[in-house]
C-alpha positions in Angstrom: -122.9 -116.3 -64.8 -124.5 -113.9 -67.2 -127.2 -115.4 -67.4 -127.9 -115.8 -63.8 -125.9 -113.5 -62.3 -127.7 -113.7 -58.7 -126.9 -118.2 -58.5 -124.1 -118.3 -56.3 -124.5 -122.5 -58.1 -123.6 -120.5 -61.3 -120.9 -119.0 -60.2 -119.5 -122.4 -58.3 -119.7 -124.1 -61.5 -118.1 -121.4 -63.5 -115.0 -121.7 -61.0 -114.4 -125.3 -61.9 -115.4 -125.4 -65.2 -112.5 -122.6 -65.3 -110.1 -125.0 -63.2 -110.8 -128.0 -65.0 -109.9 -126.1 -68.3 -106.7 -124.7 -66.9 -108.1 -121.0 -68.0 -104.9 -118.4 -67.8 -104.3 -116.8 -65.0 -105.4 -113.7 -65.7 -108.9 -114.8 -67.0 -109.3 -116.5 -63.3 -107.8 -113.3 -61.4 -111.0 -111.4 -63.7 -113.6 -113.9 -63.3 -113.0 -113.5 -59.1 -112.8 -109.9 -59.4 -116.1 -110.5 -60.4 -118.0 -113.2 -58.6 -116.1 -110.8 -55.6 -118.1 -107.7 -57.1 -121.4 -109.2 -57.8 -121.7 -111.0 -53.9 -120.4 -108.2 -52.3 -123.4 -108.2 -49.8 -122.7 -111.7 -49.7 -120.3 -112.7 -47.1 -120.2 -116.1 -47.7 -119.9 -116.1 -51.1 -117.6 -112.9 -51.1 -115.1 -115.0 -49.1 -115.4 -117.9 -51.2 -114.4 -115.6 -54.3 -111.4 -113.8 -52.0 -110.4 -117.2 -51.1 -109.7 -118.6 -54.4 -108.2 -115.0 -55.9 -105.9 -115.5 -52.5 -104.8 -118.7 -53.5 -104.0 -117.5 -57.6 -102.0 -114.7 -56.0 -100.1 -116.5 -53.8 -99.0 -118.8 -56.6 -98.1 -115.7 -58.5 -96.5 -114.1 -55.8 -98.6 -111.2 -56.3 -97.8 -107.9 -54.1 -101.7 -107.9 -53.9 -101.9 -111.2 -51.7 -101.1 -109.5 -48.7 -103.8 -107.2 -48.6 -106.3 -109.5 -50.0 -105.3 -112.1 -47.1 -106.5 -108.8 -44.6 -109.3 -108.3 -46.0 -110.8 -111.8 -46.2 -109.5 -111.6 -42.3 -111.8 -108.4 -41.7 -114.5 -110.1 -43.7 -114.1 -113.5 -41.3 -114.1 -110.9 -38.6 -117.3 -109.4 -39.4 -119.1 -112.5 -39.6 -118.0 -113.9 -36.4 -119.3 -110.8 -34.6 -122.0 -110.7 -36.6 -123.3 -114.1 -35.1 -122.2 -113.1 -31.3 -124.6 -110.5 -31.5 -127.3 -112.9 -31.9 -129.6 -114.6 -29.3 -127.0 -117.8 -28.2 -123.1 -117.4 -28.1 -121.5 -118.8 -30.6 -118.3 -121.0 -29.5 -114.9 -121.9 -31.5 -113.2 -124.1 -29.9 -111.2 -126.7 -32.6 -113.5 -126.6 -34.8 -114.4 -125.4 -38.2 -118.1 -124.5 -37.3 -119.5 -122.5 -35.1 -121.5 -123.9 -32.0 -124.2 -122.7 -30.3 -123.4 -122.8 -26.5 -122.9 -121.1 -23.0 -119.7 -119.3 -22.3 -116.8 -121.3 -21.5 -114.8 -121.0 -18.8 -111.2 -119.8 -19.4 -108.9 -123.0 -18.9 -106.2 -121.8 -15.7 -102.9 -124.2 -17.8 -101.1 -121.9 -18.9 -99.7 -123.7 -22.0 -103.3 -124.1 -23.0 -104.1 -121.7 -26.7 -105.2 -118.5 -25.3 -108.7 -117.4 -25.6 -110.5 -114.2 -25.7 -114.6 -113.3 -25.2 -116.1 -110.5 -27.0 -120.3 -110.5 -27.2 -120.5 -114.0 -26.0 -118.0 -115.6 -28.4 -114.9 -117.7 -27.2 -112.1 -117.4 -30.2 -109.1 -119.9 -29.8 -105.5 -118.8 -30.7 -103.1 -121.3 -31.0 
């Protein structure tokens, strides 16, 4: 990573040479804190990071996870208004990818997951 610091690839392949070699815990909580730092104009990549420092304090039952899990929330968040803005709505609807669409109609069966619109985007609660 040093020597490339801007390659999210770097970075990737850092993370599971760091796996693979069953690095401590705390060198793995560091190296996040990191790769979290250096992409943090990087959504994508930012979220990745969160993501796996999530997971490491989860199995550590870290105090920290709680917070960390909000934030990667807020982070989610942002992104998904991010893209309603754009020309297009975006649609999620049971799926892990966003879909470029018209607005759905609301379905009227009540034990259907609830939805709500906010700048042309259909989010699904279940």
């Amino acid at each position: 990573c040093r020597l490339s610091p801007e390659n999210p690839s770097i970075w990737k392949h850092q993370a599971r040479l760091m796996e693979k070699t069953s690095a401590s815990p705390a060198a793995m909580q560091s190296f996040y804190e990191q790769w979290i730092q250096q992409f943090s104009k990087n959504r994508d990549m930012k979220v990745e990071a969160q993501t796996r420092l999530l997971s490491l304090l989860q199995k550590k039952s870290d105090p920290g996870a709680e917070k960390l899990q909000q934030d990667i929330v807020r982070e989610i968040v942002g992104n998904v208004l991010i893209l309603a803005s754009k020309p297009g709505r975006v649609r999620f609807l049971n799926s892990s990818k966003p879909k470029i669409g018209t607005r759905q109609k609301r379905s009227s069966n009540a034990s259907s997951a609830s939805s709500t619109t906010r700048a042309g985007a259909i989010f699904s609660i279940r």
